[in-house]
N, C-alpha and C positions, 0 to 999 in steps of 0.2 A: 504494500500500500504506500502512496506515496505522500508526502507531508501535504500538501494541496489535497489531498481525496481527505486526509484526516481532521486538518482545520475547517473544510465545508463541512463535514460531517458535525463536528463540535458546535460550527455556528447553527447548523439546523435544528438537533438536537436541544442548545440552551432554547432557541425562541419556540419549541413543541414546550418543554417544561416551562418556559417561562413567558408567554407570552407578554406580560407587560412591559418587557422591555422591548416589543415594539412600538407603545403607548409612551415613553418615556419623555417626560415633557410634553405631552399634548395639553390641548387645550382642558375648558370645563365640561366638554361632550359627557365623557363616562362620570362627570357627579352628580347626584340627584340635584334638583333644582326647587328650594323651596317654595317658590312661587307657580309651579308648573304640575310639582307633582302628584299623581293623585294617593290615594289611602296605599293603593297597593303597592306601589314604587316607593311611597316613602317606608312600609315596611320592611324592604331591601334592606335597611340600614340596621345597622347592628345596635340591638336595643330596645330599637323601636318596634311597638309590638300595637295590635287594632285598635286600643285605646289612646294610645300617643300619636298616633297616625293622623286619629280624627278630631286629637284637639290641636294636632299642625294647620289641619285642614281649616277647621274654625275659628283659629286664631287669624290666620292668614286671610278668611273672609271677612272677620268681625274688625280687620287692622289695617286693610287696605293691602293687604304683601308685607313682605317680610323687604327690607332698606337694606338691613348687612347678616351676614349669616350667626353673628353674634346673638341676634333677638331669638331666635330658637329657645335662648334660656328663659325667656317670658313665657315660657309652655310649659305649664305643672308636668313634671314628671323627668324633664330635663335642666339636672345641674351641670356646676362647672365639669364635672367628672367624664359625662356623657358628650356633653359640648366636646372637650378632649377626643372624645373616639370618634365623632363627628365630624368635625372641623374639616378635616381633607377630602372626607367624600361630599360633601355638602355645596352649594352657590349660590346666590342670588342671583336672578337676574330682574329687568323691571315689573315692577309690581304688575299684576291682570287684574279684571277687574272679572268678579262671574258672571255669565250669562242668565238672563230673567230664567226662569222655571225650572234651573239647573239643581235639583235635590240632593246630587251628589259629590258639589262642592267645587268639580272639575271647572277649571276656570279655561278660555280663550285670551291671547292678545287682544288687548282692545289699538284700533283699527286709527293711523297716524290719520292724521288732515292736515296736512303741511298748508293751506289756505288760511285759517285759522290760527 
């Protein structure tokens, strides 16, 4: 075998076992998005369990979105502790506003008017 057949093989092998270091530095794509996400994506996160899920959801309606990813800890059930395990998978981005008759929280972009 020869050192080139060995070093491809090493490189392919780390990115099967480790794919995030194809992600390495990317952007906030793979973090949950407090303003975006809904009950079930925010259970994703480690901790969060269907009761924290849905008073994310209803903080984040009753609050206008969430500003920085810090306010998370204004949601009974998450301290600094959890913030902690949180913080790197987590983003803001800008606030949604919910849709009239939408029961289950899921918010849409509300719609620029650069006119205005």
């Amino acid at each position: 075998m020869s050192i080139r057949v060995i070093i491809t093989s090493g490189i392919l092998l780390s990115l099967v076992l480790f794919p995030s270091l194809l992600f390495a530095g990317a952007d906030n794509s793979s973090k949950v998005d407090l303003n975006r996400a809904d009950a079930a994506e925010l259970q994703s996160l480690p901790g969060i369990g269907p009761a924290t899920a849905e008073r994310i959801v209803q903080y984040r309606n009753e609050n206008g979105g969430f500003g920085r990813i810090e306010e998370i800890m204004n949601v009974r059930g998450i301290g600094e502790k959890k913030f902690e395990r949180l913080k790197d998978l987590i983003t803001v981005s800008s606030p949604v506003e919910p849709e009239e008759g939408n029961p289950q929280g899921e918010t849409q972009p509300k719609p620029v008017n650069p006119g205005t």
